[in-house]
N, CA, C and O atoms as CSV, one atom per row, in Angstrom:
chain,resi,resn,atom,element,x,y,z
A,1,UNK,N,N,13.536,43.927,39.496
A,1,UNK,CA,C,13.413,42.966,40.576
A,1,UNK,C,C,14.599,41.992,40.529
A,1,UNK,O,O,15.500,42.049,39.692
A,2,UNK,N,N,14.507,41.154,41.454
A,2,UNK,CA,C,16.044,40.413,41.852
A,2,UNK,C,C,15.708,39.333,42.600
A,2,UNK,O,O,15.329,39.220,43.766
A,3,UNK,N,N,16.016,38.174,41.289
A,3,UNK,CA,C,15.388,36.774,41.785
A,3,UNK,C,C,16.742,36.604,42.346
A,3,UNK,O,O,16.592,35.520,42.909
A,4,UNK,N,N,17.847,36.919,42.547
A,4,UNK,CA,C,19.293,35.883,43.133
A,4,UNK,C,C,20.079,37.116,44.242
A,4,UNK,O,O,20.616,38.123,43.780
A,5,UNK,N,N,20.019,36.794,45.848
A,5,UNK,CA,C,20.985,38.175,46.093
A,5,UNK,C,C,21.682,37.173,47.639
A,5,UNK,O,O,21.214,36.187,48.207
A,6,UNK,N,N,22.834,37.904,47.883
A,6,UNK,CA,C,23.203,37.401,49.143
A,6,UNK,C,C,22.935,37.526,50.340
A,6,UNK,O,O,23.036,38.619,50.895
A,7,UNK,N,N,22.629,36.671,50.831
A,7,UNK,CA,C,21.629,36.449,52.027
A,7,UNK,C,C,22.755,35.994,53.461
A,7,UNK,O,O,23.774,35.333,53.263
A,8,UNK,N,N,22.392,36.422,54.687
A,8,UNK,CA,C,23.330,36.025,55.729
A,8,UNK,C,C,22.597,34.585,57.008
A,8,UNK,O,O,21.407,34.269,57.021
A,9,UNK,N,N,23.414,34.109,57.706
A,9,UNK,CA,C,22.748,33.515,58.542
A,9,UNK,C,C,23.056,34.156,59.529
A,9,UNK,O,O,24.081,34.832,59.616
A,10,UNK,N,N,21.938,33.984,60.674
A,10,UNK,CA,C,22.666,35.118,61.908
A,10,UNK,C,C,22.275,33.872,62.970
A,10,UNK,O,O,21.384,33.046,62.768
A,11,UNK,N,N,22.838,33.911,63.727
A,11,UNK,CA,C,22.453,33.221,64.876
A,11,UNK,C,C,22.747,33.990,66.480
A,11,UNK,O,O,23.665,34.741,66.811
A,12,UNK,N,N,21.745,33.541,67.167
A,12,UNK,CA,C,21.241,34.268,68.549
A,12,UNK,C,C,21.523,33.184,69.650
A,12,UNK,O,O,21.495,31.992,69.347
A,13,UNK,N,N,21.725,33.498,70.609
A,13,UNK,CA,C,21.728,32.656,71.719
A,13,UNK,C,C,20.104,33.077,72.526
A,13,UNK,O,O,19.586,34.170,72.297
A,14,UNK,N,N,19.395,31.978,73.529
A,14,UNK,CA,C,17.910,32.443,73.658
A,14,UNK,C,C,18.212,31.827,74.950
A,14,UNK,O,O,19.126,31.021,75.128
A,15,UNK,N,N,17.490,32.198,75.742
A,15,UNK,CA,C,17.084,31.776,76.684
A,15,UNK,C,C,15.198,31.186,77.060
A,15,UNK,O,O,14.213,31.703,76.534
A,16,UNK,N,N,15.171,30.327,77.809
A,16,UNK,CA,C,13.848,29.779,77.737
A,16,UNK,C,C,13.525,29.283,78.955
A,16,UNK,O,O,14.424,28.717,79.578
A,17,UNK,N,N,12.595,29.354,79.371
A,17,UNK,CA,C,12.500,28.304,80.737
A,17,UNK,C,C,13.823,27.741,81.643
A,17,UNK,O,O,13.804,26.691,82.286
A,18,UNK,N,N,15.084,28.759,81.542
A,18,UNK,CA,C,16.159,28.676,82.280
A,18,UNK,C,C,17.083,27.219,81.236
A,18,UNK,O,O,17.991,26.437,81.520
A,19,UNK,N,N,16.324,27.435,80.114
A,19,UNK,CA,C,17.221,26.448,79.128
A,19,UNK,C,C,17.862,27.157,78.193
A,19,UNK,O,O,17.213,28.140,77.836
A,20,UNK,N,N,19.218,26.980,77.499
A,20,UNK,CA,C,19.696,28.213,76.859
A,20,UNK,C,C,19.858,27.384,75.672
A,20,UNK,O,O,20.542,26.361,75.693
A,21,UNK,N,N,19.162,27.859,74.495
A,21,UNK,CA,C,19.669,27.643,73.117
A,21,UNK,C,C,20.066,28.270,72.128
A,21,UNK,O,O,20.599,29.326,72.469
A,22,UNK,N,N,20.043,28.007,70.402
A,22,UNK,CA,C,20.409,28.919,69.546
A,22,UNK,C,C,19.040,28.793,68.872
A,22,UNK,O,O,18.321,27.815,68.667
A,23,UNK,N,N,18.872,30.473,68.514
A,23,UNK,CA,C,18.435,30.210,67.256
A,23,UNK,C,C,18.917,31.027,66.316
A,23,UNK,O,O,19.550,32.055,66.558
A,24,UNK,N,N,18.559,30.485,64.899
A,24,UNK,CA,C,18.872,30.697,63.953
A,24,UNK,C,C,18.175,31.517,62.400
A,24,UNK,O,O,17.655,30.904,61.467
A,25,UNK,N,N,18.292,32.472,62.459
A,25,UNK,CA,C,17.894,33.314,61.114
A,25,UNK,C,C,18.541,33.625,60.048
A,25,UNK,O,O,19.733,33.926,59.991
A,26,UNK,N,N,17.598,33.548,58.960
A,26,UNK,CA,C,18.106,33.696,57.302
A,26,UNK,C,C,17.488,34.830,57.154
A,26,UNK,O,O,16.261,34.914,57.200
A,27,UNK,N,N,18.603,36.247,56.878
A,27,UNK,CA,C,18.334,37.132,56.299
A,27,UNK,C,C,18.474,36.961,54.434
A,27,UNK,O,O,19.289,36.499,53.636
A,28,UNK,N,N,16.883,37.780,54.386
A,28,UNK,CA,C,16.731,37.743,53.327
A,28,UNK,C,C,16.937,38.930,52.563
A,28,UNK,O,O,16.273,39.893,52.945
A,29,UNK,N,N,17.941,39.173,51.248
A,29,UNK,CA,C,18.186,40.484,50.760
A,29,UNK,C,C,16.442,41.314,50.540
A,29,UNK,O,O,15.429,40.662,50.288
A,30,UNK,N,N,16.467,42.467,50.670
A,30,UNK,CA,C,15.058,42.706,50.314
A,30,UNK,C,C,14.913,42.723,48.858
A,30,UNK,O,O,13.956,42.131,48.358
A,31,UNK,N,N,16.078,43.567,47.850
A,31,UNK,CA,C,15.643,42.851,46.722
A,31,UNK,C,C,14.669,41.865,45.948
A,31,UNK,O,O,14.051,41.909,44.885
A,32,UNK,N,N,14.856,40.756,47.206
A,32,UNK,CA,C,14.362,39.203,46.972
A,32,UNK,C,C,13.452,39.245,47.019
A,32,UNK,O,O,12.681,38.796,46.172
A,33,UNK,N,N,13.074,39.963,48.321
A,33,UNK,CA,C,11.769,40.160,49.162
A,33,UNK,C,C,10.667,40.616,48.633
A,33,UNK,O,O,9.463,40.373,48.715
A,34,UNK,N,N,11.512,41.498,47.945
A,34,UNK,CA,C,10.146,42.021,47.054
A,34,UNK,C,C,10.280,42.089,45.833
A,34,UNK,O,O,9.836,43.128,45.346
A,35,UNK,N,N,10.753,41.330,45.099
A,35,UNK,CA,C,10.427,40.706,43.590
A,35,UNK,C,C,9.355,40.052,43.528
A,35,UNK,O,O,9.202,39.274,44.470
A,36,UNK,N,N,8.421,40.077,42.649
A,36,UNK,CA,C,7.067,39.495,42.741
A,36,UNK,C,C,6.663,37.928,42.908
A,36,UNK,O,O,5.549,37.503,43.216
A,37,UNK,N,N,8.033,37.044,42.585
A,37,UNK,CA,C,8.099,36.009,42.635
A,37,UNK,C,C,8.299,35.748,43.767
A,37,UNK,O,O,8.252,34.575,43.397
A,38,UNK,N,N,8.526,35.658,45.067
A,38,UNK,CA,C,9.046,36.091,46.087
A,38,UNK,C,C,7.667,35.628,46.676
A,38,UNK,O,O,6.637,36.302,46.692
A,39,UNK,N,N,7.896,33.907,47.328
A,39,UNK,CA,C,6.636,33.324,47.519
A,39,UNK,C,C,5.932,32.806,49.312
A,39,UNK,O,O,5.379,31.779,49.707
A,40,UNK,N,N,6.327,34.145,50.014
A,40,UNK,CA,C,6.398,34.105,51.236
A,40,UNK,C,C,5.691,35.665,51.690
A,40,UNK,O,O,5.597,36.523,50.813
A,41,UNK,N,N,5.397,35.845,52.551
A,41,UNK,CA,C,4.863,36.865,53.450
A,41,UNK,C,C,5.004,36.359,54.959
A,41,UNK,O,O,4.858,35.241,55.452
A,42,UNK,N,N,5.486,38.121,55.740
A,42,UNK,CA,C,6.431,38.038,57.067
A,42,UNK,C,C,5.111,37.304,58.180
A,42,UNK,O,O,3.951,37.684,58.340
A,43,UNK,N,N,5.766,36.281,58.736
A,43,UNK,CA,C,4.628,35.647,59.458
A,43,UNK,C,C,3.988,34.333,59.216
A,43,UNK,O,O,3.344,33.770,60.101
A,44,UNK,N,N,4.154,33.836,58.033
A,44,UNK,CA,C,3.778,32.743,57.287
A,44,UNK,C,C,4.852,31.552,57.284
A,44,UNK,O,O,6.063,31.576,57.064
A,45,UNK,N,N,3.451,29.860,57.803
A,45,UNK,CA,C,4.829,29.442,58.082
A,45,UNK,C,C,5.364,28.856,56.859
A,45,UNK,O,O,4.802,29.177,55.812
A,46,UNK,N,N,6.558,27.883,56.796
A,46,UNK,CA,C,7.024,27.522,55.358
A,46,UNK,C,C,7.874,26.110,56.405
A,46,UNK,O,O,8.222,26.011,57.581
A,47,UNK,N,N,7.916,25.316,55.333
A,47,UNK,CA,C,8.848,23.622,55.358
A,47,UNK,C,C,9.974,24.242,55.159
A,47,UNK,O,O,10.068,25.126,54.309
A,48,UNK,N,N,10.991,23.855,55.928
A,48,UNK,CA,C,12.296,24.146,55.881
A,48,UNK,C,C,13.181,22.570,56.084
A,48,UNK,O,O,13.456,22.002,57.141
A,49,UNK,N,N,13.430,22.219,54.924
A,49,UNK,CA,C,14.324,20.712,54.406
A,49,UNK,C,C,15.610,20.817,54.291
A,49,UNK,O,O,15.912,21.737,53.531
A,50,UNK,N,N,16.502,20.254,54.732
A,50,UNK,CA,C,17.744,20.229,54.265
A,50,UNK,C,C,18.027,18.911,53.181
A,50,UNK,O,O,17.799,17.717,53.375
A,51,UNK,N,N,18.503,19.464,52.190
A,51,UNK,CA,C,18.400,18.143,50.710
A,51,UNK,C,C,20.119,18.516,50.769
A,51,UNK,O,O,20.771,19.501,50.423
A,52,UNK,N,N,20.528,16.966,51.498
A,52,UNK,CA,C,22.327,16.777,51.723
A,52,UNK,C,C,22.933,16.668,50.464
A,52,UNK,O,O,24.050,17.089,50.164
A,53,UNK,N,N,21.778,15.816,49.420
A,53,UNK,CA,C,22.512,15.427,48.580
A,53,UNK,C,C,23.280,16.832,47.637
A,53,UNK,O,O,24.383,16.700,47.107
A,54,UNK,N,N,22.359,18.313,47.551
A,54,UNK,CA,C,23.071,18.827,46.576
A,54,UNK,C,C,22.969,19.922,47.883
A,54,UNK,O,O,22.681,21.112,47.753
A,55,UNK,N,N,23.252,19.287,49.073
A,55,UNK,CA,C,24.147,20.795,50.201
A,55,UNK,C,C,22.826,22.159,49.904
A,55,UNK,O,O,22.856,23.336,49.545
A,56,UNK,N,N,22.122,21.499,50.166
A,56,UNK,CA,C,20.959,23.307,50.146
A,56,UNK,C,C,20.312,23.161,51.328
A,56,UNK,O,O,20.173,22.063,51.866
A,57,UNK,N,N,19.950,24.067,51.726
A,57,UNK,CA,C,18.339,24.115,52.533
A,57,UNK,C,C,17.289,24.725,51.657
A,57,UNK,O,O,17.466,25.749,50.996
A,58,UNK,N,N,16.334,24.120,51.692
A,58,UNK,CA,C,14.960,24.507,50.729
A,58,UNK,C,C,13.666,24.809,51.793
A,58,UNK,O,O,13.147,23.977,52.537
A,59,UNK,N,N,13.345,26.059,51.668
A,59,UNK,CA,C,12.557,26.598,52.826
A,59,UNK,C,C,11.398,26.796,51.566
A,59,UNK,O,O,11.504,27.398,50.497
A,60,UNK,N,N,9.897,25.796,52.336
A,60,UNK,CA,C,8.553,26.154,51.164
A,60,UNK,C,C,7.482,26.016,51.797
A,60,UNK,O,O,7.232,25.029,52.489
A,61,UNK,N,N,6.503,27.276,51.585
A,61,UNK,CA,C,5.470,27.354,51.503
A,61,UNK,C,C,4.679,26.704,52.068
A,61,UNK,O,O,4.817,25.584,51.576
A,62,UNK,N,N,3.634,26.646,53.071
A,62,UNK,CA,C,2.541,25.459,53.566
A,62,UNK,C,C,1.567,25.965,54.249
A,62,UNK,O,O,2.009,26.840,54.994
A,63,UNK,N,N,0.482,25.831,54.345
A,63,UNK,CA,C,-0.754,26.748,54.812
A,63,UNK,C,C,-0.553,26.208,56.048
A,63,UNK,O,O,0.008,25.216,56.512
A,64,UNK,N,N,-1.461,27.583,56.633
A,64,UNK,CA,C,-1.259,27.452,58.391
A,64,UNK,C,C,-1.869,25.778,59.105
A,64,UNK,O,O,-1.464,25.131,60.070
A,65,UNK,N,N,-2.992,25.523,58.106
A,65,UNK,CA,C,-3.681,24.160,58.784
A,65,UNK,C,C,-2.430,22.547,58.375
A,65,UNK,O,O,-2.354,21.602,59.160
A,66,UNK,N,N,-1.812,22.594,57.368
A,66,UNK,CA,C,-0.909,21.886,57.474
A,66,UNK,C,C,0.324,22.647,58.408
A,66,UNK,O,O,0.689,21.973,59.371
A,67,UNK,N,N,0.691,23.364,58.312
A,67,UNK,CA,C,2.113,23.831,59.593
A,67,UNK,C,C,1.477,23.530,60.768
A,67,UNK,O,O,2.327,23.322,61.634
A,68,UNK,N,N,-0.008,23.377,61.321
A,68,UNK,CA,C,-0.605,23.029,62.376
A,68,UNK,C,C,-0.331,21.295,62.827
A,68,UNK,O,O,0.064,20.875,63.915
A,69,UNK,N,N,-0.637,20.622,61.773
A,69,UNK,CA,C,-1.059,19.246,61.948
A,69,UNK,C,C,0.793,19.072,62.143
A,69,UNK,O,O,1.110,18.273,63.024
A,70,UNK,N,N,1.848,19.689,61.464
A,70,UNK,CA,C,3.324,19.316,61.832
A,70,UNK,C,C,3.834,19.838,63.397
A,70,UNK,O,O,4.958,19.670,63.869
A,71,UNK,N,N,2.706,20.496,64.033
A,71,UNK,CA,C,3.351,21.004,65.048
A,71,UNK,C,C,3.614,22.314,65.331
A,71,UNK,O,O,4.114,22.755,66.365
A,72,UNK,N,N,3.113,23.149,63.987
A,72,UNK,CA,C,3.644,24.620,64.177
A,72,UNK,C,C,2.627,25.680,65.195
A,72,UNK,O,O,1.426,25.429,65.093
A,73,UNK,N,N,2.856,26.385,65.786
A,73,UNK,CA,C,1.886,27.380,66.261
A,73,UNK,C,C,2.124,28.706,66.173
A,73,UNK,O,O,3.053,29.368,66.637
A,74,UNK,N,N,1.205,29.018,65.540
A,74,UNK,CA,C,1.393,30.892,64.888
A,74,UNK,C,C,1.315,31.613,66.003
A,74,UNK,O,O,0.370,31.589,66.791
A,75,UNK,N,N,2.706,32.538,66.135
A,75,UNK,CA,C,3.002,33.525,67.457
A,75,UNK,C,C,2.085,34.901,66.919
A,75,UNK,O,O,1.766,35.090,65.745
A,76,UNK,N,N,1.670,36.013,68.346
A,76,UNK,CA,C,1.475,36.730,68.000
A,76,UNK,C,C,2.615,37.659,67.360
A,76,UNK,O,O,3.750,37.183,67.345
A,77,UNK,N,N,2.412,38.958,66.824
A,77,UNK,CA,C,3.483,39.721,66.869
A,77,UNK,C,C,3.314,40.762,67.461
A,77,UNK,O,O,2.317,41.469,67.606
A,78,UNK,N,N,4.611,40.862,67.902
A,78,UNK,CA,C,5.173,42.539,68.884
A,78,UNK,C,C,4.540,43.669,67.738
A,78,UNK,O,O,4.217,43.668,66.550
A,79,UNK,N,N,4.575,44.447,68.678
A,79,UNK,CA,C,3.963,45.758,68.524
A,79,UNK,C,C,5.472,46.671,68.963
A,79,UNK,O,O,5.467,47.902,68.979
């Protein structure tokens, strides 16, 4: 398994209600993905912080009823 691998950012242009934005995805090596430590499942939401002081983004973990009370709402998924 493979706690450390290189990961990309991809970014998309979207369209919405005739409003055009970006969004933004962190590919994750699968390596990562599936090392047992590996503390996420596809669909689940997670806190995503940016900590300036040491330049990271720290993406963690949070049950659906707290990602609720921040605003989050669980999409269905495509088929």
């Amino acid at each position: 398994m493979a706690r450390k691998g290189i990961g990309t950012i991809i970014g998309r242009k979207s369209v919405s209600k005739g409003r055009e934005y970006a969004r933004i995805w962190i590919y994750v090596p699968t390596k990562v993905s599936e090392d047992t430590a590996f503390p996420f499942e596809v669909g689940m939401p997670c806190l995503v912080e940016i900590d300036e002081e040491n330049g990271r983004l720290i993406a963690t973990p949070i049950s659906e009823k707290e990602a609720i009370k921040l605003g989050w709402r669980k999409r269905k998924r495509r088929k």
